[in-house]
C-alpha positions as CSV (number, residue, x, y, z in Angstrom):
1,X,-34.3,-21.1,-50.8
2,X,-32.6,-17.8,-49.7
3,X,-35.1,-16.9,-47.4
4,X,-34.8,-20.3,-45.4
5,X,-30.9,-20.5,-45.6
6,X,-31.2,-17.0,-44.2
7,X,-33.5,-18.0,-41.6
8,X,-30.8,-20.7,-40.9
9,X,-27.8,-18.5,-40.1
10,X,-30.2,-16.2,-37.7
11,X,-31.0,-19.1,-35.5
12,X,-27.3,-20.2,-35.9
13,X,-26.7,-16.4,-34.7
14,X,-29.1,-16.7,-31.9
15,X,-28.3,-20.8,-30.6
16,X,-24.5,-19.1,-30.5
17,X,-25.8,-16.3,-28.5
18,X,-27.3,-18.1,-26.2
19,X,-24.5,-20.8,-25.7
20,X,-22.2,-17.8,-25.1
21,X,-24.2,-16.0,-22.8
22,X,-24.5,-19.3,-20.8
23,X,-21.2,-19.1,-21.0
24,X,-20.2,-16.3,-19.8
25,X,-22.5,-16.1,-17.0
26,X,-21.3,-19.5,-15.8
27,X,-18.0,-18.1,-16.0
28,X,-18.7,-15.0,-14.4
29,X,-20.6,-16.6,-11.2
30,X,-17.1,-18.9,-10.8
31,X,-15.0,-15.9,-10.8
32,X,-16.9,-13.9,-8.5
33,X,-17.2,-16.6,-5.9
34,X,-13.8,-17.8,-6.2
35,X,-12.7,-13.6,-5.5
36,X,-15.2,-13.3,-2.5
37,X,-16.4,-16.6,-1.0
38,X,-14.5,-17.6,1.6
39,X,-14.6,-20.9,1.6
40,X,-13.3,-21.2,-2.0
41,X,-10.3,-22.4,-2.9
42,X,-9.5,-21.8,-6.2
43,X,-7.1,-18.7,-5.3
44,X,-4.9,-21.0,-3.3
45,X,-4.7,-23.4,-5.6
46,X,-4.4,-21.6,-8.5
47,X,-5.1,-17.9,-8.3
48,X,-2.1,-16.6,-6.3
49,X,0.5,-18.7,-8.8
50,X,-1.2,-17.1,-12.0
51,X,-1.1,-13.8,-10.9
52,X,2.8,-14.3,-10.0
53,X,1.8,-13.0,-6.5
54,X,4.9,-14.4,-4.0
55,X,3.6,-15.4,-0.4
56,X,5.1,-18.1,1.3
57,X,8.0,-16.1,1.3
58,X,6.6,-13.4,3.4
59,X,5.1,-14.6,5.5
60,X,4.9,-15.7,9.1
61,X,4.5,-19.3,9.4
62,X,4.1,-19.5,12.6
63,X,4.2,-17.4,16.0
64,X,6.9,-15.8,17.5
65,X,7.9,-15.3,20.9
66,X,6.5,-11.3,20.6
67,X,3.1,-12.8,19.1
68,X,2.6,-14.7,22.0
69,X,2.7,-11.6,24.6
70,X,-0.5,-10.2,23.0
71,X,-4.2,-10.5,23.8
72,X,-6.9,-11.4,21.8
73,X,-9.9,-8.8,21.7
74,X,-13.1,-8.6,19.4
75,X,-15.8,-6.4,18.4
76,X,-19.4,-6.7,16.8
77,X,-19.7,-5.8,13.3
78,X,-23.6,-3.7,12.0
79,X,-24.5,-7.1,10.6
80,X,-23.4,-9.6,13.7
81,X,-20.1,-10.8,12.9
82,X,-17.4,-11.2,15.7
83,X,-14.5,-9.9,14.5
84,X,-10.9,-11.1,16.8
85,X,-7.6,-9.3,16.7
86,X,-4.5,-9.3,18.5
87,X,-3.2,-6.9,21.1
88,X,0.0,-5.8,22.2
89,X,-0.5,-2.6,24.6
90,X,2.8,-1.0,26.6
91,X,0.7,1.9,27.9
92,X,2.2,4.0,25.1
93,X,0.5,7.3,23.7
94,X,0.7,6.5,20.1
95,X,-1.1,3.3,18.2
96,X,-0.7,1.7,15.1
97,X,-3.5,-0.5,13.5
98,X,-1.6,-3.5,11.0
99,X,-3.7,-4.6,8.6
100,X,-3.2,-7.9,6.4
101,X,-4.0,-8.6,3.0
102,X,-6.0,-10.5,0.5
103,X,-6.9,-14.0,1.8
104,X,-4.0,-14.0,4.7
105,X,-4.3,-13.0,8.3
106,X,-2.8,-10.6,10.6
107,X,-0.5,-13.3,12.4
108,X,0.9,-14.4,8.9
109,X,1.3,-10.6,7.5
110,X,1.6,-8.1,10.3
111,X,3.8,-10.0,12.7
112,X,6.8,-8.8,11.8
113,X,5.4,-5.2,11.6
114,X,3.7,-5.2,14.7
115,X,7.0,-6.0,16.8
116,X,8.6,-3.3,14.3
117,X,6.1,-1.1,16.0
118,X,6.1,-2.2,19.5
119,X,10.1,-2.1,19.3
120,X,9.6,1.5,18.1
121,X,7.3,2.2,21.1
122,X,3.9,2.1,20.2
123,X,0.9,0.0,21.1
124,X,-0.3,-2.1,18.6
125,X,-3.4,-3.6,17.1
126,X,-3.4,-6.7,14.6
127,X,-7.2,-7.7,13.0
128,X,-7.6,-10.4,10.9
129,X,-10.0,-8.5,8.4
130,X,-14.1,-10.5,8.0
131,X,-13.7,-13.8,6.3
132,X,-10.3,-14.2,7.4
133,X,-8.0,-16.0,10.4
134,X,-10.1,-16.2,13.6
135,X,-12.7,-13.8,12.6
136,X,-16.2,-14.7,11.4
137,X,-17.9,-14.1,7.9
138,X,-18.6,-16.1,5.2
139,X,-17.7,-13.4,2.3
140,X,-14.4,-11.5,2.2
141,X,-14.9,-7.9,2.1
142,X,-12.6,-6.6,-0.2
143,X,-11.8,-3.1,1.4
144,X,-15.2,-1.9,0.7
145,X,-17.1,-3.9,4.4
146,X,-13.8,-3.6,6.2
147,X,-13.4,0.0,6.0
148,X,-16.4,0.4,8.2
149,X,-15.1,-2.5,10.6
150,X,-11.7,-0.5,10.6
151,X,-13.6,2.4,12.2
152,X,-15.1,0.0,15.1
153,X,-11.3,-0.8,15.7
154,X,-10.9,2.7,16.1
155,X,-13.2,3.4,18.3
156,X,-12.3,0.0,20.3
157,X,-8.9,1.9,20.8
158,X,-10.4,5.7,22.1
159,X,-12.8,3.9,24.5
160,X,-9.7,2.7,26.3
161,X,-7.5,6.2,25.9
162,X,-9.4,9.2,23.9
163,X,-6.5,10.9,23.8
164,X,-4.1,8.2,22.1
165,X,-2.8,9.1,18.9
166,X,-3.4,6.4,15.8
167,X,-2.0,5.5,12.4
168,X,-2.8,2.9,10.4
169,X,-0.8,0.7,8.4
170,X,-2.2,-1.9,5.4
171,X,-0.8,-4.1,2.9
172,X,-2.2,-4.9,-0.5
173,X,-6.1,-4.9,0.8
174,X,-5.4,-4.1,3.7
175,X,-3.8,-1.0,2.4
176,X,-7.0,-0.2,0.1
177,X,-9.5,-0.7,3.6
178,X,-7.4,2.1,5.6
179,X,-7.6,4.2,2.2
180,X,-11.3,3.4,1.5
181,X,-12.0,3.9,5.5
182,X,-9.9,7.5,4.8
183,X,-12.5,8.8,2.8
184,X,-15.3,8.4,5.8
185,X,-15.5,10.4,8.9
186,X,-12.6,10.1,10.7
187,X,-11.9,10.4,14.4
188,X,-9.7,13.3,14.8
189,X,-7.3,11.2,16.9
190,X,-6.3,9.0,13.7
191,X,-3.1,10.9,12.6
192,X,-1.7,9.3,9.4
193,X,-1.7,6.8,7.1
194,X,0.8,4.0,5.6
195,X,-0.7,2.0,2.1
196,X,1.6,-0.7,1.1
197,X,0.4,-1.4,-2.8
198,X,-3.2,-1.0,-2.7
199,X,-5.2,-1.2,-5.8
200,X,-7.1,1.6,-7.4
201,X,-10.3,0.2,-7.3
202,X,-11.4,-3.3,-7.4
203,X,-12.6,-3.2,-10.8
204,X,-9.2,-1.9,-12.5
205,X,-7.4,-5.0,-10.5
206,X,-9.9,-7.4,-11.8
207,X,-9.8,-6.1,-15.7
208,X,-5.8,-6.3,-15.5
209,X,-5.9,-9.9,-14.1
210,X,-8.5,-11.5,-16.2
211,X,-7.0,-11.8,-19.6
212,X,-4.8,-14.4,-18.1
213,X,-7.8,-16.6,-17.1
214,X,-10.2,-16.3,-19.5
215,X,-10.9,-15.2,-23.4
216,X,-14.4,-14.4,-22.7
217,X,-14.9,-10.3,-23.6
218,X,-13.7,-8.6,-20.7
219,X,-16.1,-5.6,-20.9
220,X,-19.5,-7.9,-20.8
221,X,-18.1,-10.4,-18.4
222,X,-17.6,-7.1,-15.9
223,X,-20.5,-5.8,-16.8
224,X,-22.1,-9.0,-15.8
225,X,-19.3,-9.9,-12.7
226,X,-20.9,-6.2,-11.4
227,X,-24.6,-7.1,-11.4
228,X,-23.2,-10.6,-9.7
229,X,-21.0,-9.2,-7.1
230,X,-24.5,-7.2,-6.0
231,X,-26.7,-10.2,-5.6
232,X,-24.2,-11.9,-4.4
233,X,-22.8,-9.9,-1.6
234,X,-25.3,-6.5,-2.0
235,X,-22.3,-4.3,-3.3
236,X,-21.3,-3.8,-7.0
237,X,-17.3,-4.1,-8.0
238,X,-18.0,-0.9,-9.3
239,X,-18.7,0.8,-6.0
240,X,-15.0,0.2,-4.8
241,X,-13.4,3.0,-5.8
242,X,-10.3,3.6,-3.3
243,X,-9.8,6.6,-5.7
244,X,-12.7,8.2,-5.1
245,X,-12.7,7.7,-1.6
246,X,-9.2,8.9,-0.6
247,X,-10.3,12.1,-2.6
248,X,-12.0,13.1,0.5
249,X,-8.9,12.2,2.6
250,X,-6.5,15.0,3.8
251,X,-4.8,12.7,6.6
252,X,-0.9,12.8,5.4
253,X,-0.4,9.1,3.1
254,X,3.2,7.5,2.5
255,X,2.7,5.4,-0.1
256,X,4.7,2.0,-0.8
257,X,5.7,-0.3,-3.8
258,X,7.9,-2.5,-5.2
259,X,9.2,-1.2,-8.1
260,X,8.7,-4.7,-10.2
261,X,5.4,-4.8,-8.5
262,X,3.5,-7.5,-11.4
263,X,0.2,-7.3,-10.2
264,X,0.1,-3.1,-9.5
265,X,1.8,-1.1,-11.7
266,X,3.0,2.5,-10.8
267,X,0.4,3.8,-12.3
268,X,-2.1,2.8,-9.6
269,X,0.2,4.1,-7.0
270,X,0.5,7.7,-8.7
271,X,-3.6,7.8,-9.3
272,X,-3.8,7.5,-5.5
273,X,-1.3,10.1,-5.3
274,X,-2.5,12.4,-7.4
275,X,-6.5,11.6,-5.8
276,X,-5.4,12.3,-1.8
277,X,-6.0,15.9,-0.8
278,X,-3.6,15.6,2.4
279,X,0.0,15.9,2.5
280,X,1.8,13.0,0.5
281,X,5.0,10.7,-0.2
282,X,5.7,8.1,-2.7
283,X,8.2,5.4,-2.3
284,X,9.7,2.8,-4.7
285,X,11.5,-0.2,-3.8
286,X,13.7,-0.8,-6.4
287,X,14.3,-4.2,-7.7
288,X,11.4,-5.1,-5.3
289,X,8.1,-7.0,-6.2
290,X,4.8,-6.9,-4.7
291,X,4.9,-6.7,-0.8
292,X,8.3,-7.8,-1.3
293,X,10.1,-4.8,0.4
294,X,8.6,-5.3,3.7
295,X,10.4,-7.6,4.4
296,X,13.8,-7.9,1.9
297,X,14.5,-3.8,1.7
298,X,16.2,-2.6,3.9
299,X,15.0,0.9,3.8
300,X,11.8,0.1,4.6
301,X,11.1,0.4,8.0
302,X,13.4,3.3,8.8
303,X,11.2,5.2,6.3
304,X,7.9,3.9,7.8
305,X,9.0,4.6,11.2
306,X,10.5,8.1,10.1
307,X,7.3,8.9,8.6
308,X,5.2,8.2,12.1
309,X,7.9,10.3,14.0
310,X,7.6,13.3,11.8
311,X,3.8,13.6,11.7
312,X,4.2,13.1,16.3
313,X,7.0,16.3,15.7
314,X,4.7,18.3,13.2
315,X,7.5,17.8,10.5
316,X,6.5,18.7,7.0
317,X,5.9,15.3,4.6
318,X,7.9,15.0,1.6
């Protein structure tokens, strides 16, 4: 009688096991998707609200008078994706690349700061990162693919004028893809770097958020989201360290964030800081939330724009 109630509870055990496991890998194939496939929609509908992330209030909703002076260009990613951005050349010496952030485009996040720009008398270019706006691709890249398409930007740029001067300039993703591309070979031309509250690493964002979407254990269900992300889109979450990749940077970085960021916290900010090898400069927005400054603080741009003009002088970063 012991030895079959026994026998009982270990194929209980294992029946659970295997419902959970089910489970979890159902759940883990959902989330992964829902993060990199671009066709779904569950960020949008759900996603952005959970994670308290404001956007509609940021954003462009539709062109301005300055966005319809530029020019669309493109270039061919390794794996044949056309990639579009927009253009806005006044024959200046100096250019700044705007990139956009997670699931936006470059009209509806970099407008504003490309006229900034242009008004401050550079040339500027605008992408919309793979998987997003005009450009092609079916899976977003999360920092880690765009950081080679950031260098075919780059280039794009020097073929027209090899001795231009560049920065670049990201927000949220877009500020992890300049960061990630930092830690590559760099053309000599690109001159700084502005990172408006990029993450860490994809992971760390990921095990912060998904407490408020799931119960599941959130060590297995990365463990598993990791082996996913691979098949899925041949690159673990694991391999997106912006950490370890702007250790190899010694470009000069200002760093941005709100300082009632929700979905960063300062800590991710001063990792970064601490990680860079190249002259650095931290700023808080205070009473600001995420990507909230660029647009309500009004210390913002002078600061971004002082920070271009002191690297063009050879003044020392603070």
């Amino acid at each position: 009688m012991v030895w079959l109630l026994l026998l009982l509870l270990i194929f209980g055990f294992l029946v659970y096991y295997v419902y959970r496991t089910s489970v979890l890998k159902k759940g883990v194939r959902y989330f992964v998707s829902a993060i990199i496939m671009r066709n779904n929609e569950w960020y949008e509908k759900e996603g952005r609200k959970k994670l308290g992330i404001p956007y509609k209030e940021r954003i462009a909703t539709k062109s301005s008078a300055f966005w319809a002076q530029g020019s669309e260009c493109t270039v061919t990613t390794a794996d044949d994706l056309i990639l579009t951005a927009e253009v806005f050349d006044q024959c200046a010496k100096t250019w700044v690349i705007c990139l956009h952030g997670y699931r936006s485009d470059g009209q509806a996040d970099c407008q504003e700061a490309a006229e900034k720009f242009w008004s401050g008398g550079y040339n500027v270019l605008v992408p919309d990162l793979r998987g997003h706006g005009r450009s092609e691709g079916k899976e977003i890249g999360l920092g880690w693919l765009d950081r080679m398409d950031l260098l075919l930007w780059i280039d794009k740029i020097l073929e027209k004028d090899p001795q231009t001067q560049i920065f670049l300039y990201g927000l949220g993703m877009g500020a992890a893809t300049l960061l990630l591309a930092s830690g590559e070979v760099m053309p000599v031309q690109v001159a700084g770097l502005i990172s408006d509250s990029s993450y860490t690493s994809v992971y760390s964002a990921i095990r912060s958020s998904l407490p408020q979407f799931s119960r599941l254990p959130i060590k297995r269900f990365l463990r598993l989201a990791n082996r996913y992300s691979k098949q899925l889109v041949g690159y673990p979450f694991l391999q997106i360290s912006v950490t370890r990749q702007v250790g190899s940077n010694h470009l000069p970085v200002l760093f941005l964030q709100g300082e009632k960021d929700s979905f960063l916290s300062e800590k991710e900010i001063n990792t970064l800081m601490e990680a860079t090898a190249g002259p650095k400069q931290k700023v808080l927005f205070a009473n600001m939330g995420h990507l909230q400054a660029v647009k309500d603080a009004p210390e913002y741009w002078p600061t971004v724009l002082q920070f271009i003009e002191n690297i063009k002088q050879n003044t020392d970063i603070v």
